[in-house]
C-alpha positions in Angstrom: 34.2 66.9 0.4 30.5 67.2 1.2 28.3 68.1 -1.3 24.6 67.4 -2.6 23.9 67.1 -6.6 21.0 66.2 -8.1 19.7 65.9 -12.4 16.0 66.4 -13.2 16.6 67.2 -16.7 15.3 64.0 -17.9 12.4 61.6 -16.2 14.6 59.7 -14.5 16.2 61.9 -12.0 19.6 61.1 -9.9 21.1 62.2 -6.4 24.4 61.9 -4.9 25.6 63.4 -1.8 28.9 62.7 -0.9 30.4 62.9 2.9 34.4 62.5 2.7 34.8 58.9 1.7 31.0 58.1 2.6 28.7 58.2 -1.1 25.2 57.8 -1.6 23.7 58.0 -4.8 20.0 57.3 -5.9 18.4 57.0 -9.4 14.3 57.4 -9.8 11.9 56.4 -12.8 9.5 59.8 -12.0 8.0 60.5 -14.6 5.8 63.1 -14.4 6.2 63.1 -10.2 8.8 64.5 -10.0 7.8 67.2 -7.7 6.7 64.4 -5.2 9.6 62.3 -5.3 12.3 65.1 -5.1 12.0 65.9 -1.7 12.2 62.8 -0.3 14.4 61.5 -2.2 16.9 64.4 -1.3 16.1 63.6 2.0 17.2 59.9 1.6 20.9 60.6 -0.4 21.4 62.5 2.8 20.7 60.4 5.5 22.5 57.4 3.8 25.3 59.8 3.3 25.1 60.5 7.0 25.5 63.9 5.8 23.4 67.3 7.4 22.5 69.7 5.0 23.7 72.9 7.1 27.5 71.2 6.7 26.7 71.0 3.0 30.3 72.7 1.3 28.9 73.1 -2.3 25.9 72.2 -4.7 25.2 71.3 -8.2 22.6 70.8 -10.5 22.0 69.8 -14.4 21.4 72.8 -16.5 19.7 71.4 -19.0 19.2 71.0 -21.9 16.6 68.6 -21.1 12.9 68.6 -19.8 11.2 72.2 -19.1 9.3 71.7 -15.9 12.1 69.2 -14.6 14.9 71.7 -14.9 13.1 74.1 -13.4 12.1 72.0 -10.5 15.6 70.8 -9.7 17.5 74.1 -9.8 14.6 75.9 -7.6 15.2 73.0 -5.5 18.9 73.9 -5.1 18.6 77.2 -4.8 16.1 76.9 -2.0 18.9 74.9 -0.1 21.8 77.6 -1.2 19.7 80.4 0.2 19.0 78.4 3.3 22.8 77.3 3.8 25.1 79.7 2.0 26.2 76.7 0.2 27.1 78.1 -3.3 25.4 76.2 -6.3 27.1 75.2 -9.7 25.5 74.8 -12.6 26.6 72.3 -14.9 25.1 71.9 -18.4 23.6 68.7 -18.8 25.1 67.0 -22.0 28.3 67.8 -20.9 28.2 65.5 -17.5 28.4 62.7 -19.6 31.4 62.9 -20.6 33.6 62.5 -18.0 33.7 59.3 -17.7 34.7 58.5 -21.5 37.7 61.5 -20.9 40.0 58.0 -22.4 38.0 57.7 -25.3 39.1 58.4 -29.0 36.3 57.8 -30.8 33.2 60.1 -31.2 30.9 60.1 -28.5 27.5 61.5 -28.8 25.6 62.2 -25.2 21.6 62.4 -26.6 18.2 63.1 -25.0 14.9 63.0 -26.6 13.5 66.2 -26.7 10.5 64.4 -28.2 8.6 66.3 -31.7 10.9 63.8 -33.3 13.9 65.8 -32.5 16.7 64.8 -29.8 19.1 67.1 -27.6 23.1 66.0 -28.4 26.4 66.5 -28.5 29.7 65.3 -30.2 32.8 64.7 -28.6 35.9 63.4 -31.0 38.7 62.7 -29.4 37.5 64.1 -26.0 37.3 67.5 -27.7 33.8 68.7 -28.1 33.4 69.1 -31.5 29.7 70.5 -31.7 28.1 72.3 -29.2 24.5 71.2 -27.3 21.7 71.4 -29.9 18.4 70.6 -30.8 18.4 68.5 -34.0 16.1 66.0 -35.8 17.7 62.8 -36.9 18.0 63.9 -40.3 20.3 67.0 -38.9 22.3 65.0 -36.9 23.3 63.1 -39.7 24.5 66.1 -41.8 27.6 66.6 -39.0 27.7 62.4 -38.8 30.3 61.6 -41.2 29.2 57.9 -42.9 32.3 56.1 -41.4 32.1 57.5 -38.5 31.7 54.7 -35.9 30.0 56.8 -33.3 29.1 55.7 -29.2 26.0 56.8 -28.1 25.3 58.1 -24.5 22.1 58.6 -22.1 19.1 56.9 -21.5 17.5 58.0 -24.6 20.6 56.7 -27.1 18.8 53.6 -28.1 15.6 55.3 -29.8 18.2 57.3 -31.2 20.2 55.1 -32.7 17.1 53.6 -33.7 16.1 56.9 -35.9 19.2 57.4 -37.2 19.3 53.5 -38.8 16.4 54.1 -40.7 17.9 57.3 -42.6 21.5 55.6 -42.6 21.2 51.7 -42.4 24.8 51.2 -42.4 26.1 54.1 -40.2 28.3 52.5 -37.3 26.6 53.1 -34.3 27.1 51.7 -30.4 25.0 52.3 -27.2 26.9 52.4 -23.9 24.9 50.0 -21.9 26.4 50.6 -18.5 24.9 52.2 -15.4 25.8 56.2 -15.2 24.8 58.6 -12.2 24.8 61.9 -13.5 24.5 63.2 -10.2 28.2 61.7 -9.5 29.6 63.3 -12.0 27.8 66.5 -11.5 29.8 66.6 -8.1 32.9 65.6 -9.4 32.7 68.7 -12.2 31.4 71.2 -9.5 34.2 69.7 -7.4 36.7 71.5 -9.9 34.9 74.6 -10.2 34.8 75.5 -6.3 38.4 74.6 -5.8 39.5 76.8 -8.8 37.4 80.0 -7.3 34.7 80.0 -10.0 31.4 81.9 -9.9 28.5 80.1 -8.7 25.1 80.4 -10.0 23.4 83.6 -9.2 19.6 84.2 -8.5 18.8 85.5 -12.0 20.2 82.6 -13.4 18.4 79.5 -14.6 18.1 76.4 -16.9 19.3 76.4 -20.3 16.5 75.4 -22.6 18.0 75.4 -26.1 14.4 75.7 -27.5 11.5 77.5 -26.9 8.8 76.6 -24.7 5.7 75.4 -26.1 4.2 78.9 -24.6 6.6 80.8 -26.1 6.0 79.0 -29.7 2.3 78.9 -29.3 2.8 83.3 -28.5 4.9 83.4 -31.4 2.9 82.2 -34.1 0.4 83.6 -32.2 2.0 87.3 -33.2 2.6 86.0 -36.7 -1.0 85.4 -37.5 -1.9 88.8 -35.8 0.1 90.3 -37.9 -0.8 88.8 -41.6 
């Protein structure tokens, strides 16, 4: 397998490329510089791979949910390579790659980023099932699909101000970060892995992140509209 994946949906991005048995993987506190640290850091999963990027088989990126310019920024970056390659591109939504590696679990695991306004992008897995689709909810709302007994492990750099929010609305809800190391970009290539070998379609040109919520552009126009109309 050679492949190239990479997640800019949150500040800290992460890289793997992969070459056979040969991984390199690579995570980065950007920030907001992202667009400067990308391409070399691209650059550097590849060379430790030992891997050229016109033998590249497949890519993969994070979908999002997660940061607007980010996503953007990552999948352009991908595509840019696809185009220049004919390496297709999969797109995997970005809650969803961190589950794989609680597939044994039996609890409920909730994969969460903050999606900042006080409000956090999650998920919920029971029993390895996904039990609510990705969504944009303040603490208050998660809660309301949180059952009280629930003892609930929470996933993503972004878990422990959740779990912090959630405590103050529900003080004794049962709550556990995973404190462990993940590489999203790992597991984005072990998901696209599966989708290639199984014939499935790649991302075309039209397509692009999934925000969940609107931009602030796009809120701004719309209340914007409202006024105009009143």
């Amino acid at each position: 397998m050679k492949a190239l994946a990479i997640d800019t949906s949150v500040s800290k991005i992460s890289l793997a490329a992969w070459n056979e048995d040969t991984h390199a993987s690579l995570i980065i506190q950007a920030d907001l510089k992202q667009s400067e640290k990308l391409v070399p850091a691209i650059d550097y999963v590849l060379e430790q791979a030992k891997l050229d990027v016109k033998d590249i088989e497949f890519l993969a990126v994070a979908l999002g949910p997660g940061t607007f310019t980010g996503l953007r920024l990552g999948i352009s970056a991908l595509k840019a390579i696809s185009l220049a390659t004919g390496a297709p591109l999969y797109g995997i939504p970005t809650l969803d790659a961190y589950q794989p590696p609680f597939a044994d679990y039996s609890g409920t695991l909730v994969p969460v980023i903050d999606a900042k306004k006080e409000r956090f992008y999650l998920s919920i897995w029971r029993n390895s099932e996904k039990s609510l689709e990705d969504s944009d909810l303040s603490p208050e709302e998660a809660l309301k699909v949180i059952d009280p007994e629930e003892n609930i492990l929470l996933v993503g750099d972004d878990a422990p101000l959740f779990k912090e929010k959630l405590l103050e609305l529900r003080p004794l809800q049962k709550c556990a970060i995973f404190s462990g190391s993940l590489c999203i970009a790992d597991q984005l290539i072990v998901m696209a892995d599966n989708l290639h070998k199984s014939g499935a379609k790649p991302l075309q040109d039209y397509n692009g992140p999934v925000y969940i919520r609107k931009s602030e552009a796009e809120e701004n126009r719309v209340c914007d509209e409202a006024k105009s109309t009143k």
